[in-house]
N, C-alpha and C positions, 0 to 999 in steps of 0.2 A: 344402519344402526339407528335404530329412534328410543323415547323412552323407556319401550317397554323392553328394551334389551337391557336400562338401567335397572329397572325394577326386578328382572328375573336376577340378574346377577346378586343384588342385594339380600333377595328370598333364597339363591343358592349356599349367599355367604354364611346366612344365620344358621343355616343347618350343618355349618363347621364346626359349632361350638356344643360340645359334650356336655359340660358343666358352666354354670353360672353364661347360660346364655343371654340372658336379657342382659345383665349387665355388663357383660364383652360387648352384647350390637348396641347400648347405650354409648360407651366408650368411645366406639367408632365412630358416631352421630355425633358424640358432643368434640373428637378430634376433626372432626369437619367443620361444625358451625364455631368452634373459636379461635378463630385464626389469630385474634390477640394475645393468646394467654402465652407466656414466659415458662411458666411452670404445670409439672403435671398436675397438682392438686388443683390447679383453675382449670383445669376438663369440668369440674365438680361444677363448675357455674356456668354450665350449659345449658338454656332451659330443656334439651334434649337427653340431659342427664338426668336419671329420675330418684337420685338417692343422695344421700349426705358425701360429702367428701372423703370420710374415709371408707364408704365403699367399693371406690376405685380402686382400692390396695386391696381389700377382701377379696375382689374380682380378680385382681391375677393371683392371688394367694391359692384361692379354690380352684377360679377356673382350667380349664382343657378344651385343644383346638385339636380336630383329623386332621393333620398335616396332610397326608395323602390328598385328602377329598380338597381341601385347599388348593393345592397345588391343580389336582384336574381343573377344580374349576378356574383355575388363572389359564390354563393352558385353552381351555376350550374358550376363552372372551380376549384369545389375543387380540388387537384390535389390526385388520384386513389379512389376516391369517389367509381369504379365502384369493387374496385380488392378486395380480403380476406381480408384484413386486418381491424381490429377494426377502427373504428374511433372516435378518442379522440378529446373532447373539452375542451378548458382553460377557463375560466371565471376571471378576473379581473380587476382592476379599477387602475389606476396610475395619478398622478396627474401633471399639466401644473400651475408650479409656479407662480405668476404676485404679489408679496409685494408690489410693488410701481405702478398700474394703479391703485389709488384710484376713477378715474372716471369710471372705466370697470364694466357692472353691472354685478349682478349674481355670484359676488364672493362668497366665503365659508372657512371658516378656514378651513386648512388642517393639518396635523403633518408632522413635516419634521423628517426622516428618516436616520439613520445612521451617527449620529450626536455623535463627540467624546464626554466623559463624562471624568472630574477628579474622581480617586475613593472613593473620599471620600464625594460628594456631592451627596445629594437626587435624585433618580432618580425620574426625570421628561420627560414629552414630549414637544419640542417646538413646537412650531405652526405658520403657513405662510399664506399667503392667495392667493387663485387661485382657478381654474378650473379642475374639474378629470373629467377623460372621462372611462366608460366601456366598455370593447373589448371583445369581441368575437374571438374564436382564435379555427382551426383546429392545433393542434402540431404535431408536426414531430415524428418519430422513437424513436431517440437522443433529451436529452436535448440539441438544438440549437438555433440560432434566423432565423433557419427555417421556423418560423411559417406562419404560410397563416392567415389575416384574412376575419373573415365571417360577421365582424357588428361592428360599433366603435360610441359612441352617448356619448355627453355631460351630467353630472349627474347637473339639474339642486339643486339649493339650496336647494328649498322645496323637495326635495326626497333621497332615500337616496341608496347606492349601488345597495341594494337587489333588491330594488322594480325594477330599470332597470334592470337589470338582469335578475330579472323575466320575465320582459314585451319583450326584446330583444328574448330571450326562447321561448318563446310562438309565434313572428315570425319566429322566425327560425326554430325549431322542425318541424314542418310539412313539409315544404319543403326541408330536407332529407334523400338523399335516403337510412340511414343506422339510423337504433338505435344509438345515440352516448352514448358513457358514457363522462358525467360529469367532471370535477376535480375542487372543489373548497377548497380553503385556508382558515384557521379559522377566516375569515373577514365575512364569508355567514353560519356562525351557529346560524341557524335562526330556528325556528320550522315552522313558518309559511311559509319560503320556501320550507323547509321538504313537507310541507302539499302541497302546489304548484306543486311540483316534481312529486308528486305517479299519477298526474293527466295527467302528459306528456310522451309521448312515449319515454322517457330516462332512463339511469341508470347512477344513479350518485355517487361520493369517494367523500366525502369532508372530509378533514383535523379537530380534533376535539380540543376545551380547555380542559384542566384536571380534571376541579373543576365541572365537568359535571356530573348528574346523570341519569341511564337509569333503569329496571325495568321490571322483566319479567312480561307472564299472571299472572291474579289473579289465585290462588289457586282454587281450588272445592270447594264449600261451603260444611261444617263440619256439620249443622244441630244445632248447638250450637245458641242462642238466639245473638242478635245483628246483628250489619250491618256488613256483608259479605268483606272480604277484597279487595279493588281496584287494586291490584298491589302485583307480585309475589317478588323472590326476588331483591335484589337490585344490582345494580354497580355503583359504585363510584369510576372514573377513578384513584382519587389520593389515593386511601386505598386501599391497597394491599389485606387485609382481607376481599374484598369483591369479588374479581378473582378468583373465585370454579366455579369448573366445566364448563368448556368450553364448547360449542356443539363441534367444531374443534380446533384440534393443528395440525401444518405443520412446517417440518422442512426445511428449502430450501436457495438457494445462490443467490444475487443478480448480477446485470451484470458483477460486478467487481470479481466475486466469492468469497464473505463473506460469512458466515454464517448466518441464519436472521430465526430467530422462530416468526411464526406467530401462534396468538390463534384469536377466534372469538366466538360469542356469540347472536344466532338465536333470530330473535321473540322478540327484545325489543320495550320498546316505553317509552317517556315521561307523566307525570302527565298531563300535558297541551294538549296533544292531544293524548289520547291510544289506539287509533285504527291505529296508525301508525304502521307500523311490520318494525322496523331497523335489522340492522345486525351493531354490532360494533366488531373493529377488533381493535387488539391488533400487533403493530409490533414492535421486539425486537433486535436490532443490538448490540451486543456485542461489535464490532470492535470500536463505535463509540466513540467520545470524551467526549460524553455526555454534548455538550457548546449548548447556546440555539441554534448557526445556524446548529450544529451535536447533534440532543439529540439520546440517547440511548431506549427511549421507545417514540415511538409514538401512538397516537390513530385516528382512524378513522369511520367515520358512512358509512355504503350503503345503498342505497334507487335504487329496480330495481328486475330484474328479477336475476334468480338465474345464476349466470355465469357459461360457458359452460366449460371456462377454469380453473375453481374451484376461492374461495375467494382470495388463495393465494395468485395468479399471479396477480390479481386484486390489491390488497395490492402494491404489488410492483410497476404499473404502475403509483402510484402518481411521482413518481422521474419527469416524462412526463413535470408535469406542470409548472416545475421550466423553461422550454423552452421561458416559456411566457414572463419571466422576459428578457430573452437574447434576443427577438425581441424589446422589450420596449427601450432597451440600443442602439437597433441599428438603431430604426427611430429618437430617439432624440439625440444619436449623431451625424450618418450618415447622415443621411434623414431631419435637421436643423427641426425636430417636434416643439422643444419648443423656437426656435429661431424668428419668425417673430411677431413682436408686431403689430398687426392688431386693429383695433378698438372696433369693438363689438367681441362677442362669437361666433355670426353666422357666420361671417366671419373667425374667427378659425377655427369653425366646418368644412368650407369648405375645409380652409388649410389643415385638417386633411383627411376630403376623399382622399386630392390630395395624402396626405403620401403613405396612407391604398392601393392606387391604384398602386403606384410604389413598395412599398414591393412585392404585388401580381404580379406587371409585373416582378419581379426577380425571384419569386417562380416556378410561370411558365417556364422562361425562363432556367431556372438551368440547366436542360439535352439538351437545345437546343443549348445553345451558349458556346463557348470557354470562359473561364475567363481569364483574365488576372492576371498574378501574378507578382509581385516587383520580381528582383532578390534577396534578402533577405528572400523574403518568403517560407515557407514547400512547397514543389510540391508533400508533399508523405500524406500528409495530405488533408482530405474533401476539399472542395472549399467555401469560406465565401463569403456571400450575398455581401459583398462590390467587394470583386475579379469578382462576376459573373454582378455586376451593371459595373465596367470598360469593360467590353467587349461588355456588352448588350448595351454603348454606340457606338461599331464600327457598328451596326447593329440594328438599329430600323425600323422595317416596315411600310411602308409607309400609312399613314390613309387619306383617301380622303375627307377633310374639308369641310364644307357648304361656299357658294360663299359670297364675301364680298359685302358689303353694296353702295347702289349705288354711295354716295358718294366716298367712298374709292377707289371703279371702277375708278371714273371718276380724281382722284387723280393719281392714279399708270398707268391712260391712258395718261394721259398728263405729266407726268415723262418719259415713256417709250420714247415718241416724243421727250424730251429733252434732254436725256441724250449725245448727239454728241456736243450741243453744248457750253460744259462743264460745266453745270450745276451740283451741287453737292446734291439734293434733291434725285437722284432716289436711295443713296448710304442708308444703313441703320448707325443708330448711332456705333454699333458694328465695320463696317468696317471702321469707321473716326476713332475710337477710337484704333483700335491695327495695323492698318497697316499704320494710316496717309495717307490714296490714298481715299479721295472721288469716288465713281464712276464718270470721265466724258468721260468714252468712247475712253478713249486714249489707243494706241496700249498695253501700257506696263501693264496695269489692266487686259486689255482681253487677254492677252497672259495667265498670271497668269492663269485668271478663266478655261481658258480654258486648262490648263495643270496640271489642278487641286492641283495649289501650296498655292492656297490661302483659307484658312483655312474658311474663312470667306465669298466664292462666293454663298455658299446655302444660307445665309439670306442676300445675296445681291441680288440677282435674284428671292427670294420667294418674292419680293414687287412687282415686276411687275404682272400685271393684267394677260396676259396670262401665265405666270409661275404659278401662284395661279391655274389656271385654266388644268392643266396637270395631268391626274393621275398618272403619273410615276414620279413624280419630287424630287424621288432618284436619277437621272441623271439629267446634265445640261446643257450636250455638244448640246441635242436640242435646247432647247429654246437660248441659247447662236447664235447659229449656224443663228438663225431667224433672230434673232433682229441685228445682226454685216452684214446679208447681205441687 
């Protein structure tokens, strides 16, 4: 992967956007280079932002993304798609709070989460009302918020996690180029997703509840009178008295070198559908606290081909998923995900490709660009997606935008003509606003721009007509150079 794998990806992105494209791949530019801003209105003070602040809203108002063509192109730039290594999927659903839009449609009660309790009061779940959305997610090595994603869709009301899940699976499965295995959390112990899975070229670890019961083959029929039994014997995760006889026990060390006994148990299936063939698996950490977020025995199903690297290791790759969570943390903090109150859903939805596309331009970007780090920060430590977004701002490649509209032509033509006679129109709001110097063409602006002091001369000179018009308009000593003689 070198740069020029950044730049195709960039030029593939822009041609997602149907409507108001320049100013969705402005968006995306100025959510990269501000990594300080709090709120969505200060994207608007990007100098890679080329319009007033409340163009940002106008932009998802009008704008439209191919979803389809988005997603191919996330599928085709997974990042070593082509090398050894297993490729792991996360599946999970997180949800975008809104309590107080009661005119927002499409809401849904959600349960809020990690919510302190006194010990002495019943436990309960509270409940909020919003939007979840299901992600798709290739994960990294390391639990990180490395993660790449590959699909991100609103769950509307009438449906319910699994079912997108499914449906999301079923576009994407085919179009990659590796078997993936699965990882899903006890929110997708579903049977009818079970049955869904055996039919997709995946393998998949989902995370089990305890109070679960599974069941080998039926027995041989004995020749005794009556009906033949359905179902061999039994497991019931939380009765210990029914854990005889494993197919497998494995004794092995997790990354941290603990100790960790694995057993597993071939050929099971559910009453509800017995031509299923699971494999549930048993893992046992001694070390652990045994509190629900460290329990001491976990259980798990497989659904898939037999692994090459045995059950064992298999078992242990759930730790994987929890990455998921740490990318979730880092677009809604970072990346302002849950911050803009936009109108409808669809206009979220939008917001949210824009997120999905700048996570992926840092993913990509991680081995190409230098990060920047605070002096406070580790240097002997990995480099954090926010570290590699500060850098990835001193260096964005330049993407060559579709020509503006004729009106705006004939706007930035008769600006350019006026700007000597100190006219303050051909200046953008950005440069009235932080440096007080209108553009009108006086020596001491062009000296600036031209000596590259003024922070602010790229979105002053991207308004003019033939600036728009340059492919190279990373530099600006030409067009400067034109219009001053």
């Amino acid at each position: 992967m070198n740069l020029t794998t950044l730049e195709n990806f960039r030029q593939e992105i822009s041609s997602c956007f149907e409507r108001e494209r320049d100013a969705l791949f402005n968006s995306v530019d100025a959510l990269i280079t501000e990594s300080q801003a709090q709120s969505f209105p200060e994207l608007s003070l990007s100098p890679f932002f080329l319009r007033s602040w409340s163009s940002l809203y106008k932009a998802f108002k009008r704008g439209c993304i191919n979803r389809k063509r988005l997603q191919d192109i996330f599928i085709k730039y997974i990042p070593d798609s082509d090398g050894e290594r297993r490729l792991i999927v996360g599946i999970d659903a997180t949800s975008i709070e809104r309590p107080f839009s009661h005119t927002s449609p499409d809401r849904t009660a959600m349960p809020l989460h990690n919510i302190p309790r006194s010990s002495g009061t019943k436990k309960s779940t509270p409940l909020t009302a919003g939007w979840k959305y299901s992600t798709v997610t290739v994960l990294p090595e390391e639990p990180s918020s490395w993660t790449y994603l590959v699909d991100q869709q609103r769950i509307p009301s009438d449906t319910t996690d699994i079912q997108v899940a499914c449906e999301q699976l079923k576009e994407i499965v085919p179009k990659l180029r590796k078997r993936p295995l699965i990882l899903l959390d006890r929110g997708y112990v579903c049977v009818w997703l079970w049955c869904q899975l055996t039919g997709m070229a995946v393998d998949a670890l989902g995370r089990l509840k305890s109070n679960q019961c599974f069941y080998k083959p039926a027995p041989p029929r004995t020749g005794e009178k009556g009906q033949p039994r359905k179902d061999g014997a039994k497991l019931k995760l939380d009765d210990p008295s029914t854990h005889l006889n494993p197919d497998g026990t494995y004794e092995v060390t997790d990354e941290k070198g603990h100790a960790v006994s694995i057993r597993c148990w071939r050929h099971m299936h559910v009453k509800d559908a017995r031509w299923l063939d699971l494999t549930i698996i048993q893992v046992i950490r001694p070390h652990a606290s045994d509190k629900e977020r460290d329990p001491r025995i976990s259980w798990f199903v497989y659904i898939g081909q037999d692994p090459h690297d045995g059950i064992a290791q298999i078992a242990l790759l759930y730790c994987l998923r929890f990455g998921q969570e740490h990318g979730y943390r880092f677009d809604k903090q970072a990346l302002l995900w849950t911050e803009p109150h936009l109108q409808t859903p669809e206009q979220f939805d939008l917001w949210s490709h824009i997120v999905a596309i700048v996570h992926n331009h840092l993913v990509i970007a991680r081995d190409l660009i230098e990060a920047e780090l605070r002096p406070w920060e580790n240097k002997q430590r990995k480099h954090t997606p926010q570290q590699v977004r500060r850098g990835l701002a001193k260096f964005i490649p330049p993407v060559k935008l579709q020509a503006p509209r004729a009106r705006f032509r004939q706007q930035a033509f008769e600006q350019q003509h006026r700007i000597g006679s100190g006219y303050r129109g051909g200046a953008t709001t950005a440069c009235a606003r932080h440096c007080d110097e209108g553009w009108s063409g006086l020596p001491n602006c062009a000296t600036l721009m031209d000596s590259n002091s003024c922070r602010y001369a790229f979105a002053c000179w991207k308004r003019a007509d033939h600036w728009l018009s340059q492919p190279d308009y990373s530099t600006h000593e030409g067009p400067i150079a034109h219009l001053r003689a």
